[in-house]
C-alpha positions as protocol buffer text, in pm:
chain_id: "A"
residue {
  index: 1
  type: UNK
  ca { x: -4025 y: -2126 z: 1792 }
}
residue {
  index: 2
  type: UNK
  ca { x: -4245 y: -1897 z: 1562 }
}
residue {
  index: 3
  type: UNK
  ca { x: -4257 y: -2060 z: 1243 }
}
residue {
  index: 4
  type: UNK
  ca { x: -4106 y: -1865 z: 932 }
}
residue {
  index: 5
  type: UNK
  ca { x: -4306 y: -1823 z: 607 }
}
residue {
  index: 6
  type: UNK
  ca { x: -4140 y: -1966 z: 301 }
}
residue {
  index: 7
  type: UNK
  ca { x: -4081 y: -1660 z: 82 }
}
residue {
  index: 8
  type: UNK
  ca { x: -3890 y: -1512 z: 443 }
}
residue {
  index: 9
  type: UNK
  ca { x: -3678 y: -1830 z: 392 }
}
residue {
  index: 10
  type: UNK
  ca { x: -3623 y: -1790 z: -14 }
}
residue {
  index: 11
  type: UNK
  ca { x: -3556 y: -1407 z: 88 }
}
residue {
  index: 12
  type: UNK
  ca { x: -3284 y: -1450 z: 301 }
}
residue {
  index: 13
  type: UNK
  ca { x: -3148 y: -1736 z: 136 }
}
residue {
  index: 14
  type: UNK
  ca { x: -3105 y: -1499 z: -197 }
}
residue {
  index: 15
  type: UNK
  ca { x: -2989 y: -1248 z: -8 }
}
residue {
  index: 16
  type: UNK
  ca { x: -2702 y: -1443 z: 176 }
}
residue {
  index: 17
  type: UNK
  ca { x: -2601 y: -1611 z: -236 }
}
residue {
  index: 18
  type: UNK
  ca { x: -2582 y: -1260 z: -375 }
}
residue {
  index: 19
  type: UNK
  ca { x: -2358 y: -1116 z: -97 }
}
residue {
  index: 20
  type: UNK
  ca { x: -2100 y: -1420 z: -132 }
}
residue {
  index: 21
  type: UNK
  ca { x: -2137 y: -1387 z: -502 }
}
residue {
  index: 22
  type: UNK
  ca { x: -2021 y: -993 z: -497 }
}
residue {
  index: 23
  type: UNK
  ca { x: -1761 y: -1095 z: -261 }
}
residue {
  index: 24
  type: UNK
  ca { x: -1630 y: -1339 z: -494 }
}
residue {
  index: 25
  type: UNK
  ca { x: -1680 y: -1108 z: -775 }
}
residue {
  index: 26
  type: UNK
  ca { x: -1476 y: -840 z: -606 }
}
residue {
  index: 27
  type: UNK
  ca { x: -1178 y: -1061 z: -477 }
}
residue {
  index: 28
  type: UNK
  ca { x: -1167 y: -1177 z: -874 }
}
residue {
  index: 29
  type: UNK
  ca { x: -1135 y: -814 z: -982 }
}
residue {
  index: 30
  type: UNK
  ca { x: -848 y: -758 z: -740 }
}
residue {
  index: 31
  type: UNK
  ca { x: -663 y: -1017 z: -821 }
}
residue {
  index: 32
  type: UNK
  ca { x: -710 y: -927 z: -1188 }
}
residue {
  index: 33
  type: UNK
  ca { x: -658 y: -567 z: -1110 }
}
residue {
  index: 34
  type: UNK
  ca { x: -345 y: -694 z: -938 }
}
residue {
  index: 35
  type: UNK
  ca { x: -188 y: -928 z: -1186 }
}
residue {
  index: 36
  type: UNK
  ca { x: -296 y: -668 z: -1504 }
}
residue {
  index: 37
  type: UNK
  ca { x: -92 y: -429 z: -1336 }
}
residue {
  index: 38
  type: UNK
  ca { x: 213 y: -616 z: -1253 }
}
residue {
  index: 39
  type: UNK
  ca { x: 202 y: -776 z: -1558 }
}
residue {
  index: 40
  type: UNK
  ca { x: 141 y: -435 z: -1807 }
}
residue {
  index: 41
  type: UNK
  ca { x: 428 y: -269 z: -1566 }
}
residue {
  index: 42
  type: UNK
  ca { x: 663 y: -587 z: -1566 }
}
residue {
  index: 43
  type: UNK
  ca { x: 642 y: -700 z: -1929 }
}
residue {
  index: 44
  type: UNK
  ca { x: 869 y: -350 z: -2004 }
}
residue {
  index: 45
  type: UNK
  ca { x: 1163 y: -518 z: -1804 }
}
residue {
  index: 46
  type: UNK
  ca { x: 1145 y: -834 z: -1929 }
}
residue {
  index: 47
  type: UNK
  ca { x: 1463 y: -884 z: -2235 }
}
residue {
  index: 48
  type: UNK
  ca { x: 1776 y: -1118 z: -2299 }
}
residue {
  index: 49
  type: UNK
  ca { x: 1992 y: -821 z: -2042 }
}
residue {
  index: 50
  type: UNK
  ca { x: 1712 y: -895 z: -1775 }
}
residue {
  index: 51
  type: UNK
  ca { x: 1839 y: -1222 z: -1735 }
}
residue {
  index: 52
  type: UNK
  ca { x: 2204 y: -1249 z: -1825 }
}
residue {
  index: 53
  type: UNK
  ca { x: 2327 y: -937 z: -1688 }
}
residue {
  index: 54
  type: UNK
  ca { x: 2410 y: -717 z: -1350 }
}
residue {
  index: 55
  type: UNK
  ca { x: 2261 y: -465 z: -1230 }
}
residue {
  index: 56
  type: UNK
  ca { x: 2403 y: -80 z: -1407 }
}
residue {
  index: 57
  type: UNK
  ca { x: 2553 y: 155 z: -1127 }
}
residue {
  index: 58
  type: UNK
  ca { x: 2282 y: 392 z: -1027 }
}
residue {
  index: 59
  type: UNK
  ca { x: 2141 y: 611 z: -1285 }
}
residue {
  index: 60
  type: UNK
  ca { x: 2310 y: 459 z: -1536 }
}
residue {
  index: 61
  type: UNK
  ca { x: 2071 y: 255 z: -1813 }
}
residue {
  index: 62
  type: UNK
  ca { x: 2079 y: -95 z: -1905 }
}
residue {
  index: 63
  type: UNK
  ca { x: 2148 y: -391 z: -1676 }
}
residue {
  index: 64
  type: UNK
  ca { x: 1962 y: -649 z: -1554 }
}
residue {
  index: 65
  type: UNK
  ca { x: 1912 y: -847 z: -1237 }
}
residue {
  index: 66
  type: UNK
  ca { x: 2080 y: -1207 z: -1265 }
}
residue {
  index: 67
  type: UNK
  ca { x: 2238 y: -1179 z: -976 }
}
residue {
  index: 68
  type: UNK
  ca { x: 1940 y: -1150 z: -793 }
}
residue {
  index: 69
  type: UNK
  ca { x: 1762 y: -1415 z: -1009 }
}
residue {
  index: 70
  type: UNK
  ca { x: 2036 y: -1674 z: -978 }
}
residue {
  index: 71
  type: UNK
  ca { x: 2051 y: -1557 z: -571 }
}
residue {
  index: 72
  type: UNK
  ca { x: 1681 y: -1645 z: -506 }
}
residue {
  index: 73
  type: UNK
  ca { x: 1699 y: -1984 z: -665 }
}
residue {
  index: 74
  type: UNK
  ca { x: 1998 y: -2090 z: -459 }
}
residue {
  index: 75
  type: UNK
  ca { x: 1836 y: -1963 z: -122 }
}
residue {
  index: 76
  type: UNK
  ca { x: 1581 y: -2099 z: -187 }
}
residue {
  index: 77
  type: UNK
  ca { x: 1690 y: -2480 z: -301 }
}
residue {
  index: 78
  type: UNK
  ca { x: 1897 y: -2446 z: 14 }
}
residue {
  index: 79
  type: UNK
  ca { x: 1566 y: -2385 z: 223 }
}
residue {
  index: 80
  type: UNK
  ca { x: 1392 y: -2659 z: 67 }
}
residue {
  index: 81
  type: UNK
  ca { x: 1677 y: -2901 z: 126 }
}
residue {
  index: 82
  type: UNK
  ca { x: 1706 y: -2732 z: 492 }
}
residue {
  index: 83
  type: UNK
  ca { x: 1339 y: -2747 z: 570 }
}
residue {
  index: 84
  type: UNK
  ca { x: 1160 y: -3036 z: 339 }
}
residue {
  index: 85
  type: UNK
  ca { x: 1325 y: -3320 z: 511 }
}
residue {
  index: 86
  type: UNK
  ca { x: 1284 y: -3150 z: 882 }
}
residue {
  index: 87
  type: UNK
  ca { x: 942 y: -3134 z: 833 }
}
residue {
  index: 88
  type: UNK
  ca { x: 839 y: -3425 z: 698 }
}
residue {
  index: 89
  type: UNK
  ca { x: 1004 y: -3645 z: 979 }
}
residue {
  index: 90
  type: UNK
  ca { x: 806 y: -3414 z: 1213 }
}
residue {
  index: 91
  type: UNK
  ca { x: 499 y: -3444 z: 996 }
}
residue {
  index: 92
  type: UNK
  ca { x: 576 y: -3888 z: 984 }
}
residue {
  index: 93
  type: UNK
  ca { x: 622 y: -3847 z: 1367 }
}
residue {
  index: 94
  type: UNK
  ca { x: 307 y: -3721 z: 1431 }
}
residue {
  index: 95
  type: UNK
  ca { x: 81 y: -3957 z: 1200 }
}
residue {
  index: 96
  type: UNK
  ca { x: 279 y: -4228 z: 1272 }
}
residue {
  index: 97
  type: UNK
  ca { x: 432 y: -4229 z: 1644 }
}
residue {
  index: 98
  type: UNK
  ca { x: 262 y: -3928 z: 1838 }
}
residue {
  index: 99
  type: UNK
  ca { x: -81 y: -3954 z: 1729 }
}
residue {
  index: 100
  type: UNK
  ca { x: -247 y: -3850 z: 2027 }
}
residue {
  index: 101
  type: UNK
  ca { x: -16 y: -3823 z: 2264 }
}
residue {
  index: 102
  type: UNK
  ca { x: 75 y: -3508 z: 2485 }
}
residue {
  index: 103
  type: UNK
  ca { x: 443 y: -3395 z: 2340 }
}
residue {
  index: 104
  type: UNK
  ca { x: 251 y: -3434 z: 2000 }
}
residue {
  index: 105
  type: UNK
  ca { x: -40 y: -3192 z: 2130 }
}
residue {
  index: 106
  type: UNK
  ca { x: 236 y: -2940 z: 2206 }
}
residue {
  index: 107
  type: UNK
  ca { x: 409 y: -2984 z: 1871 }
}
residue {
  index: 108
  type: UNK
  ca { x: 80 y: -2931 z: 1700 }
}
residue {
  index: 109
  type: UNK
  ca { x: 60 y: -2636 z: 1887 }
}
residue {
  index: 110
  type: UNK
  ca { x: 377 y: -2529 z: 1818 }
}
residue {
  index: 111
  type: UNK
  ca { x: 319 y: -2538 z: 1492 }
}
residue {
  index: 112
  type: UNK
  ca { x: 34 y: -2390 z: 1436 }
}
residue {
  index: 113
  type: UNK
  ca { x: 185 y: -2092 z: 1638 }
}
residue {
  index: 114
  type: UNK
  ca { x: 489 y: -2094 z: 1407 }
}
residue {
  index: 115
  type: UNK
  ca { x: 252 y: -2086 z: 1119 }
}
residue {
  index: 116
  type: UNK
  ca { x: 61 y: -1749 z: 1238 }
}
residue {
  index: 117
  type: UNK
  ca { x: 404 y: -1627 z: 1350 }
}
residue {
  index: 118
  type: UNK
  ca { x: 489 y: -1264 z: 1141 }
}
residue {
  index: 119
  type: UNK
  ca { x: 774 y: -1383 z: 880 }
}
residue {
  index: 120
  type: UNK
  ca { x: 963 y: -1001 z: 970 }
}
residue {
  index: 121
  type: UNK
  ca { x: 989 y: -1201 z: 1363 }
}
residue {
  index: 122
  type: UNK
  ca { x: 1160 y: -1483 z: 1232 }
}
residue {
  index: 123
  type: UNK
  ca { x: 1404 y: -1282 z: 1047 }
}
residue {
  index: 124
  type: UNK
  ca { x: 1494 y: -1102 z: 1327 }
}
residue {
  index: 125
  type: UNK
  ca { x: 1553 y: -1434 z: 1541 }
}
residue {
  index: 126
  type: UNK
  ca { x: 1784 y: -1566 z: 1310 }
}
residue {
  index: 127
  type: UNK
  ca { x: 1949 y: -1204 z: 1254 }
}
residue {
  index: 128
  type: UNK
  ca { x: 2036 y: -1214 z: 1651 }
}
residue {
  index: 129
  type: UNK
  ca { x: 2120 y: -1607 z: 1637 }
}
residue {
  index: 130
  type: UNK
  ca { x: 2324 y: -1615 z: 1316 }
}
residue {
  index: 131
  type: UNK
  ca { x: 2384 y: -1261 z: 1167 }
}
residue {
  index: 132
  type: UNK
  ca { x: 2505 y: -1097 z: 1496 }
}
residue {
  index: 133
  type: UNK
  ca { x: 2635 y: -1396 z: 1596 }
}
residue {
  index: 134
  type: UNK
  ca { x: 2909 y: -1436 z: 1301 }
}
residue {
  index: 135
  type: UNK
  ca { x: 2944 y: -1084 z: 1253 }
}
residue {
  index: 136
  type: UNK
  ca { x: 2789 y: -1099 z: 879 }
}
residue {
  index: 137
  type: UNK
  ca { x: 2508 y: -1132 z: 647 }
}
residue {
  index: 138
  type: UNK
  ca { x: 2483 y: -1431 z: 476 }
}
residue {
  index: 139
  type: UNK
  ca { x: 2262 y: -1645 z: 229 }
}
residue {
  index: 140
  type: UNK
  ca { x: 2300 y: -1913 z: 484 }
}
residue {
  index: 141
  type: UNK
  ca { x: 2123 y: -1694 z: 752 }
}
residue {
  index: 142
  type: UNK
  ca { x: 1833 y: -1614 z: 469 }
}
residue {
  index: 143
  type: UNK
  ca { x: 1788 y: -1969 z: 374 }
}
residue {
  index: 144
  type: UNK
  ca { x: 1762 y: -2071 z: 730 }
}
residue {
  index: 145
  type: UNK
  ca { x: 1488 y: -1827 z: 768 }
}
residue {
  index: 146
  type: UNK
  ca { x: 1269 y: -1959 z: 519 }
}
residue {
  index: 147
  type: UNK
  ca { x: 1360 y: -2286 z: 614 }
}
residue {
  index: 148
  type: UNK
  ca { x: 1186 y: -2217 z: 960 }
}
residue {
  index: 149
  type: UNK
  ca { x: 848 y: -2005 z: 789 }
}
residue {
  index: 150
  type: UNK
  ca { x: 888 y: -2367 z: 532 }
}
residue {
  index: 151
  type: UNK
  ca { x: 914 y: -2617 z: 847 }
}
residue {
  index: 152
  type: UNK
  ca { x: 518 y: -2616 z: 968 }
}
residue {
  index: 153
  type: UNK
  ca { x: 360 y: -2567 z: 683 }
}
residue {
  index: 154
  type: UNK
  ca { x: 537 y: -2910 z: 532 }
}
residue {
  index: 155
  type: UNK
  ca { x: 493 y: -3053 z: 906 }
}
residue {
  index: 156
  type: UNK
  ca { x: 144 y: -3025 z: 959 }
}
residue {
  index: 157
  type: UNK
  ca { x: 21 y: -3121 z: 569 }
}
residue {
  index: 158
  type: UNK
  ca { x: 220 y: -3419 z: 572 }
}
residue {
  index: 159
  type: UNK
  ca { x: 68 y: -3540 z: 893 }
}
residue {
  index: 160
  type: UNK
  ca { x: -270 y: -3494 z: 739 }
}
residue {
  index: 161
  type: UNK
  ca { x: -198 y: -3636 z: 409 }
}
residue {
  index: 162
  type: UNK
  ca { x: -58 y: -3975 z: 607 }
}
residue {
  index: 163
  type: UNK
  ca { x: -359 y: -3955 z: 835 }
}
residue {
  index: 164
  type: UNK
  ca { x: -552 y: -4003 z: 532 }
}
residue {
  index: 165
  type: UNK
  ca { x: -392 y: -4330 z: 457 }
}
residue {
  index: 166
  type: UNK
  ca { x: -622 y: -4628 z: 508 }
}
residue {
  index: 167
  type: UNK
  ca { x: -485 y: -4799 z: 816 }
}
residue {
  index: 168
  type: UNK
  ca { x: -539 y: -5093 z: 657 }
}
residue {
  index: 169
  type: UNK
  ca { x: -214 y: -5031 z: 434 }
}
residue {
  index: 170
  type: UNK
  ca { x: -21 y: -4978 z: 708 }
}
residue {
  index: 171
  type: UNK
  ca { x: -147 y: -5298 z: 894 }
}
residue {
  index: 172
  type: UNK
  ca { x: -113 y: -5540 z: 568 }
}
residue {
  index: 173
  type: UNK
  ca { x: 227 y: -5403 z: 537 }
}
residue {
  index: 174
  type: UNK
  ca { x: 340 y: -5523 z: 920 }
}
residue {
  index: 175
  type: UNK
  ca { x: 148 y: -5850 z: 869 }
}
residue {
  index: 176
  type: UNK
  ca { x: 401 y: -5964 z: 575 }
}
residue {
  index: 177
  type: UNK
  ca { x: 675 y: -5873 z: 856 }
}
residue {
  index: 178
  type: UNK
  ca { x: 817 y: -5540 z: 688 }
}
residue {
  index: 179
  type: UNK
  ca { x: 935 y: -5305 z: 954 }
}
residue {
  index: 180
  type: UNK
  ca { x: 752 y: -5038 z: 1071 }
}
residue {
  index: 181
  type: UNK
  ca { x: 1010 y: -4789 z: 902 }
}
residue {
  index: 182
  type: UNK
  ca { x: 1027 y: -4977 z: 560 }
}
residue {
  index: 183
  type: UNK
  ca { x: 581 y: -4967 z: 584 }
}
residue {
  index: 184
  type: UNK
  ca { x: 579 y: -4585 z: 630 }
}
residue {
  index: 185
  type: UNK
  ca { x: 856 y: -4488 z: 353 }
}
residue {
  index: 186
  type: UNK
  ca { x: 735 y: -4742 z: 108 }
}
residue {
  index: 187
  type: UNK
  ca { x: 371 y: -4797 z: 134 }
}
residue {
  index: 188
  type: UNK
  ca { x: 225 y: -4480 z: 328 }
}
residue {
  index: 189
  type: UNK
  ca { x: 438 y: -4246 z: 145 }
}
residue {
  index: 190
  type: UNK
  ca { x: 356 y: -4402 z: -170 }
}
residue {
  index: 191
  type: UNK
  ca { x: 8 y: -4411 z: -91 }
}
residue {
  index: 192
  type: UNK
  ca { x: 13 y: -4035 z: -10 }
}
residue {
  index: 193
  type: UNK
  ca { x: 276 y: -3903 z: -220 }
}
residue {
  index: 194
  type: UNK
  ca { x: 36 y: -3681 z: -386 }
}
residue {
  index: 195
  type: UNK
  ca { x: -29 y: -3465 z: -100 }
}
residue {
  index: 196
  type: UNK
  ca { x: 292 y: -3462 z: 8 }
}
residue {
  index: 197
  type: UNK
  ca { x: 452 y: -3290 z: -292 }
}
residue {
  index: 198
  type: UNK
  ca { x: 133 y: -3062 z: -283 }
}
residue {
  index: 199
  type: UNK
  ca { x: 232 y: -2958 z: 76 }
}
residue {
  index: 200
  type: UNK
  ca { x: 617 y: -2884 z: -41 }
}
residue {
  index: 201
  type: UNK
  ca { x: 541 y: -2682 z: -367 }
}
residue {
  index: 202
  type: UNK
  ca { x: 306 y: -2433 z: -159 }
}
residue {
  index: 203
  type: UNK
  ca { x: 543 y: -2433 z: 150 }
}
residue {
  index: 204
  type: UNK
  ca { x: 787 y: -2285 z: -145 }
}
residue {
  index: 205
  type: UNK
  ca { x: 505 y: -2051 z: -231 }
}
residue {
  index: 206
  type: UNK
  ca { x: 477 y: -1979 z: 90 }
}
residue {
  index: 207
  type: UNK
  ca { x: 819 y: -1848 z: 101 }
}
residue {
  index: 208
  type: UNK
  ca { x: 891 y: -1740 z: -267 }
}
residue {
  index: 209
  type: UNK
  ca { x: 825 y: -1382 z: -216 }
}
residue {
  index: 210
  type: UNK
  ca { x: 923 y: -1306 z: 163 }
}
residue {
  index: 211
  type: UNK
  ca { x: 1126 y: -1016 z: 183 }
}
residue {
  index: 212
  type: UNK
  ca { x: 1089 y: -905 z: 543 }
}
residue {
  index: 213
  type: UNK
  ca { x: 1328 y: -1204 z: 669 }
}
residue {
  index: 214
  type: UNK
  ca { x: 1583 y: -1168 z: 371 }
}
residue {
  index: 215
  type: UNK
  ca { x: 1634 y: -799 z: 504 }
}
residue {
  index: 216
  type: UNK
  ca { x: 1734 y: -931 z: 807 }
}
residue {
  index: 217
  type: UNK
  ca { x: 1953 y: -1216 z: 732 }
}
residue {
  index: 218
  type: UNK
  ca { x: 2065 y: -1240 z: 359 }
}
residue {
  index: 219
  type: UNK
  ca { x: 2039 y: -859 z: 270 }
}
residue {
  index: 220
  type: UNK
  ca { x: 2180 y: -790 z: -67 }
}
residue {
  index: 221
  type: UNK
  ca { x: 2426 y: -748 z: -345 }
}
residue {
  index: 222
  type: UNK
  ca { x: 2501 y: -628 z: -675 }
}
residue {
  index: 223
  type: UNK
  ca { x: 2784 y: -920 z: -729 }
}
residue {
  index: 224
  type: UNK
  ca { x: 2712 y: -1243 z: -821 }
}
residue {
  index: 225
  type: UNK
  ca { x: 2677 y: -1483 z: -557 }
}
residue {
  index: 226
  type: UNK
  ca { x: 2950 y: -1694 z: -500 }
}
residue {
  index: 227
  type: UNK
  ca { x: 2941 y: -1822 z: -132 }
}
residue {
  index: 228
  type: UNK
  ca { x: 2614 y: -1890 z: 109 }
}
residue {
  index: 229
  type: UNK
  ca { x: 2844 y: -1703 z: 389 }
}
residue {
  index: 230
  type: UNK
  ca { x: 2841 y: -1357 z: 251 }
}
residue {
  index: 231
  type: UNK
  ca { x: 2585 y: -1105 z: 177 }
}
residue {
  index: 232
  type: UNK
  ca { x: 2368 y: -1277 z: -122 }
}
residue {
  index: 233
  type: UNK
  ca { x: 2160 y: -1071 z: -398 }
}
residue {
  index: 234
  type: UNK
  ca { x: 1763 y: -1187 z: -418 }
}
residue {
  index: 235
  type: UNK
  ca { x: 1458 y: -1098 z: -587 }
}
residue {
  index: 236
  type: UNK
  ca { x: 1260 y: -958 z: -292 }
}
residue {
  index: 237
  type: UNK
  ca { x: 1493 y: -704 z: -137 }
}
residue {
  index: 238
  type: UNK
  ca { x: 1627 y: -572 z: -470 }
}
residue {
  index: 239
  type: UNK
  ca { x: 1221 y: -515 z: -528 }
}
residue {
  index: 240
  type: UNK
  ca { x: 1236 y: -353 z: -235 }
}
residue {
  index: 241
  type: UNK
  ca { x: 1530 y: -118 z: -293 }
}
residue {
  index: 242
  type: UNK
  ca { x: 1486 y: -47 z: -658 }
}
residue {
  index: 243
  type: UNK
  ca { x: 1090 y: 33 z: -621 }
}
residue {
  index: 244
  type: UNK
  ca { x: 1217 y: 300 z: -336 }
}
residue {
  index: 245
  type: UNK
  ca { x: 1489 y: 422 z: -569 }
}
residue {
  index: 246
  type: UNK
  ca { x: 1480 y: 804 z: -778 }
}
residue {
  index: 247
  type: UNK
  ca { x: 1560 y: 630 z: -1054 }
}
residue {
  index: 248
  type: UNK
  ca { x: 1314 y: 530 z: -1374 }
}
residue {
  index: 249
  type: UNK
  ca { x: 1528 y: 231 z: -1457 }
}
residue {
  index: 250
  type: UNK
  ca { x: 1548 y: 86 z: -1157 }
}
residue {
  index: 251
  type: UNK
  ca { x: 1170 y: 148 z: -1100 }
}
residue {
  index: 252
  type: UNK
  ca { x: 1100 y: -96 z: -1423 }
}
residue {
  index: 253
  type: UNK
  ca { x: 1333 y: -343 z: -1318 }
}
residue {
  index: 254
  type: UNK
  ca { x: 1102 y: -381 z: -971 }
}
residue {
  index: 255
  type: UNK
  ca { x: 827 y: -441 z: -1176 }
}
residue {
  index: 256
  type: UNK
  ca { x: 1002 y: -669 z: -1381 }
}
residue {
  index: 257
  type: UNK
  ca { x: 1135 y: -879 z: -1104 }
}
residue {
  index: 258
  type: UNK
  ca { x: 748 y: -868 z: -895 }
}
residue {
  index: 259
  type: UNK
  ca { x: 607 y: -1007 z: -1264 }
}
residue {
  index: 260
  type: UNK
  ca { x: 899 y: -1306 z: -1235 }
}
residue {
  index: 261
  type: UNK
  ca { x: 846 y: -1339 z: -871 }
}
residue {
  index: 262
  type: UNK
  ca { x: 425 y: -1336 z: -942 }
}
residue {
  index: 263
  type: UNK
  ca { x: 464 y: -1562 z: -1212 }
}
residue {
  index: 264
  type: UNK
  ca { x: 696 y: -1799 z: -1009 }
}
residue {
  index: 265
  type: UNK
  ca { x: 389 y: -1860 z: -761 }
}
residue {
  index: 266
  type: UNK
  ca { x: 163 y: -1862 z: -999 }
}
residue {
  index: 267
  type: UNK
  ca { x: 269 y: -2151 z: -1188 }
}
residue {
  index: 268
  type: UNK
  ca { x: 412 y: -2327 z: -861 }
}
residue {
  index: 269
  type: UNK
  ca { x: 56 y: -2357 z: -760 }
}
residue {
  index: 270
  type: UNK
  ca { x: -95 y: -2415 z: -1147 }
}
residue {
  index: 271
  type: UNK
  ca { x: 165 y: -2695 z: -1173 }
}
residue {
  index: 272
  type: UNK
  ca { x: 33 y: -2840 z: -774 }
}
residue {
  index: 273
  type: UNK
  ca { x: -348 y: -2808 z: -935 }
}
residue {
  index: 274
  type: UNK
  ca { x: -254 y: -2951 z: -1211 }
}
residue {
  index: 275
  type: UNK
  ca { x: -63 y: -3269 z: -1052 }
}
residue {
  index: 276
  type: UNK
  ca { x: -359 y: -3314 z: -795 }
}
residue {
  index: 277
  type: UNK
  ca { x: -603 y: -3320 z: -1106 }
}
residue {
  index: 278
  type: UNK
  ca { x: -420 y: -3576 z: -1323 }
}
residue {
  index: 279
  type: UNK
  ca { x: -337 y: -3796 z: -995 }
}
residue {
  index: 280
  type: UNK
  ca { x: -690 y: -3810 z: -908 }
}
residue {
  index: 281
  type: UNK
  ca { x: -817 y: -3913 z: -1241 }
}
């Protein structure tokens, strides 16, 4: 091998630091550029009627979108209770009782695959399984949706967070003669609760501002929600339809409801950073 002169080395090695370092710079900007916008365009929208009232017929002033705001929280506690639990036994199964074996190899695999899987094709599985299948939009359908996009992301981190557990936890905890079951919700969990509830707050990141699937499944409405079986208002679609709209009111309101939506995420994963910090202190 021909041997490489120092200042070559120093060369490329600056070279290689100041690329990443405009890269960085450049995704910064664009985030910035990003949340300036939505945030200058948004803050408009944002009053008392925002919140407490419908929306106004079209091109009429005024209204608000609490329908919509009271429509996404519903769909998506219902996800979370749908999905959380689902995929943390899957995510137990693995770290505890696959491991290595080959139906846990597929599962991984399926998972991953579900993970990389565009959200729009998993609305339109459950809009041919549910929606066509009872004749009807519903909130159920769109909670069901993201309870699916939800379901591998909470799968696989819980099986890494338990496989981060000292085994030796697990085997003290069988050596006083406490089932296996009783070990794995009360010590391992414990032990790795951390990650865990990291895992669940992204997976409703994740999910917090899909609109694809919701077109499919839960659609929309100007009414306030009253039952998971019938067409249910939410955040993303009525961005969607309002941003597309003729008229100027409607416009703001989309802005308003992308800076609640942005904001939403953003703390979800300021709160996650934040919990991880203080826990690791």
């Amino acid at each position: 091998m021909k041997p490489r002169s120092l200042t070559y080395r120093r060369g490329i090695d600056l070279s290689i630091r100041v690329i990443s370092s405009l890269a960085a710079l450049f995704g910064i900007i664009m985030l910035g550029w990003i949340l300036g916008t939505v945030l200058f365009k948004g803050a408009a929208a944002i009053n008392w009627a925002f919140f407490t009232e419908l929306p106004a017929p079209p091109g009429m002033p005024g209204g608000g979108l609490a329908n919509a705001i009271l429509g996404t929280l519903l769909i998506t506690l219902l996800s979370v209770l749908i999905g959380v639990p689902v995929g943390l036994a899957a995510g137990v199964w693995l770290a505890e009782f696959g491991q290595e074996s080959k139906l846990a190899e597929v599962i991984r695999f399926a998972a991953n695959l579900l993970m990389s899987t565009p959200s729009i094709i998993i609305g339109v599985f459950v809009y041919v399984v549910m929606v066509l299948t009872t004749g009807k939009f519903s909130g159920t359908a769109g909670a069901v949706t993201l309870a699916i996009i939800m379901l591998p992301v909470v799968a696989r981190t819980a099986e890494d967070m338990l496989a981060l557990v000292p085994s030796a936890l697990r085997e003290a905890a069988l050596a006083l003669g406490m089932p296996r079951w009783k070990a794995t919700l009360g010590i391992v969990f414990r032990a790795a609760q951390t990650g865990l509830l990291t895992g669940t707050l992204l997976a409703v990141a994740r999910v917090s501002g899909e609109t694809a699937p919701l077109l499919f499944t839960a659609l929309n409405s100007p009414y306030w929600p009253e039952s998971f079986n019938e067409p249910t208002a939410n955040l993303t679609v009525t961005i969607f339809n309002y941003a597309m709209s003729p008229y100027d009111d409607w416009q703001t309101l989309a802005w308003g409801a992308s800076l609640l939506i942005t904001a939403g995420v953003l703390g979800t994963t300021i709160i996650t950073r934040g919990f991880i910090w203080y826990r690791s202190r």
